[in-house]
N, C-alpha and C positions, 0 to 999 in steps of 0.2 A: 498487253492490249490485243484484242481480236481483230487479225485481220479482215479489211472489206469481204470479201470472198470465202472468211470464215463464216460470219455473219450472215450473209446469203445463204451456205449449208445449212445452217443452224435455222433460220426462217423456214427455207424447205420441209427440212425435217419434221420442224412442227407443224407446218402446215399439212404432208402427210397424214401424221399422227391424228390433225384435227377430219381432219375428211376422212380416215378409217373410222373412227369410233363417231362421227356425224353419219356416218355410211353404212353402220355394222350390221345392219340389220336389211341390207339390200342385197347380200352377198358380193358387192362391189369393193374393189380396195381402194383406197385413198389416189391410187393413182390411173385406177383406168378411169376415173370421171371424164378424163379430155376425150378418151376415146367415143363416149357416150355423148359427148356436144360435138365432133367433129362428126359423126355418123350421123346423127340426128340434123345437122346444118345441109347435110350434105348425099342423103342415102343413093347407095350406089357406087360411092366412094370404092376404088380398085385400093388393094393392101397397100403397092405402091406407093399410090396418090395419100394415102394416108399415111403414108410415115416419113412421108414426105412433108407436109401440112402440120405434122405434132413432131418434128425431127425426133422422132427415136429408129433404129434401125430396124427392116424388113424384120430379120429374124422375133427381134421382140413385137414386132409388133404381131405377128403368124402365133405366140404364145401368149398371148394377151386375147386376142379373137377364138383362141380356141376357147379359153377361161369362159370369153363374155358369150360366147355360141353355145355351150354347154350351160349354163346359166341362164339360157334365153333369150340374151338384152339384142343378139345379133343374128342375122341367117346371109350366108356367104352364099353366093352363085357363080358360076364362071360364066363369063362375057358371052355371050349369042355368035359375036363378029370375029371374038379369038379367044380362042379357051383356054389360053394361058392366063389369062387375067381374072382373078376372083375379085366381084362387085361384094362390098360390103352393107347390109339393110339393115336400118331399126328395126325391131319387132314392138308391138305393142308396150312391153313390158317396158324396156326402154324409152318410151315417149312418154310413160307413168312418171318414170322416175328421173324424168331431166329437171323439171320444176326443182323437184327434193337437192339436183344438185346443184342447181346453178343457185338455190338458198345458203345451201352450206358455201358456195364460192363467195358468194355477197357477205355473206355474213362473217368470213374470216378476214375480208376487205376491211369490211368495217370496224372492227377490230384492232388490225392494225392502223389503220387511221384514225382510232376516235379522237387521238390527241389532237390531230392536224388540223390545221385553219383551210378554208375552202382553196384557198390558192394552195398548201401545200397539197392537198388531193388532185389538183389538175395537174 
């Protein structure tokens, strides 16, 4: 029998899988979607502050922002007040396409809950 924590892997993973090929045509991966709703909730956002807010470390998140800056969904600036600090911005493109993800995020929710009764959903 699969442990708890296996189970969780294994959810993940498909849930990746399902956001790459929900997403394949936006040149986004399955996993920078968070990046794309915490930018958009928040533009301005310093690299920091955002990898802070989506706990994954500086470094990945500096290689993830160059993907999504090259790809257009971002444009980085450094601070006015201290230029050590890069402000992270939506661009257009990314305000297009947060709808697109927050559907596939719903939609795999729902999914895994169709079995559930309203009380297990809360």
């Amino acid at each position: 029998m699969l442990s708890f924590m296996k189970y969780i892997s294994v959810t993940s993973r498909c849930a990746m899988q399902y956001r790459n090929d929900m997403l394949a045509d936006t040149s986004l991966s399955g996993f920078q979607y968070i990046y794309i709703i915490e930018i958009c909730r928040t533009p301005g956002i310093s690299q920091e502050g955002l990898a802070r807010a989506i706990h994954i470390n500086k470094s990945n998140v500096t290689r993830q922002l160059d993907k999504l800056e090259n790809n257009g969904y971002v444009e980085r600036s450094f601070c006015p007040c201290d230029r050590r600090i890069s402000e992270v911005y939506p661009t257009d493109k990314a305000y297009d396409v947060l709808p697109r993800v927050r559907e596939c995020l719903h939609r795999w929710n729902a999914y895994l809950t169709e079995d559930f009764t309203e009380e297990e959903k809360e």
